[in-house]
C-alpha positions in Angstrom: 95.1 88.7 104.7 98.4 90.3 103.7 96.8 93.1 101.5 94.5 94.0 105.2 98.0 94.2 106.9 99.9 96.5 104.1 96.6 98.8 104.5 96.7 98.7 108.5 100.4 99.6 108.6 100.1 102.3 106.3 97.1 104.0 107.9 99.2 103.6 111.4 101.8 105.2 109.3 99.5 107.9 108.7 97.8 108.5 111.9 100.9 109.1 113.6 102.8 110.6 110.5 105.8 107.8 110.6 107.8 107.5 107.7 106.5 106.4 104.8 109.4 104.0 104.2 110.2 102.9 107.6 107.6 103.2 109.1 109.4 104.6 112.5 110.9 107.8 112.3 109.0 110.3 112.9 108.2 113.2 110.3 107.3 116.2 112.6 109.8 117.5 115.0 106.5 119.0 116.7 103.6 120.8 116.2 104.0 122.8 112.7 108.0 121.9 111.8 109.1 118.9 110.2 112.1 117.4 110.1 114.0 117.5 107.0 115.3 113.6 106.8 114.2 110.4 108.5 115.7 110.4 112.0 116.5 106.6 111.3 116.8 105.8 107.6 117.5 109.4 106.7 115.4 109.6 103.8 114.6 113.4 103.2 111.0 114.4 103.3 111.2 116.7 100.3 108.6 118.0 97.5 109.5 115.9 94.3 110.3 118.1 91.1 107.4 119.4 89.4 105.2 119.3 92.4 103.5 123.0 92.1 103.4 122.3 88.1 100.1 120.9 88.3 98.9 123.4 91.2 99.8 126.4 88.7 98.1 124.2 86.0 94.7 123.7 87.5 95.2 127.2 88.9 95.3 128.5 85.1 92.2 126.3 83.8 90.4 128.2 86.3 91.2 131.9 86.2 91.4 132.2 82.2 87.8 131.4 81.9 86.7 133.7 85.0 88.8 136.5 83.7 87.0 136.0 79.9 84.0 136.1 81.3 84.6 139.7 83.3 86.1 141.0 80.8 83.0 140.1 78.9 80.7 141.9 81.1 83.1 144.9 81.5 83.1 145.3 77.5 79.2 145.1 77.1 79.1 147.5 80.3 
């Protein structure tokens, strides 16, 4: 029963973008801006370090084969 009310708090949480750790303060000051801390624990909503590494990663795995395979077709052409 506990593990059902962890996973209805945190989808609450969610829905109505509370804080993750207080589940409270809210995390948008309105429609597109976000508050940089917590209003009531003051815990600051920030991007951890090495968040866009695996964005510029993925990013890579796909572009190196599509450019191979242009340049491919622009050699034979």
């Amino acid at each position: 029963m506990k593990a059902q009310a962890v996973a209805t708090t945190r989808l609450r949480t969610i829905w109505w973008g509370l804080c993750p750790q207080c589940h409270s303060g809210r995390i948008f000051s309105g429609s597109l801006s976000m508050n940089e801390e917590c209003p009531v624990r003051h815990l600051r909503f920030g991007r951890e370090p090495g968040y866009f590494t695996g964005a510029m990663c993925v990013s890579y795995a796909l572009v190196v084969p599509t450019l191979v395979v242009i340049t491919a077709i622009l050699a034979i052409l």
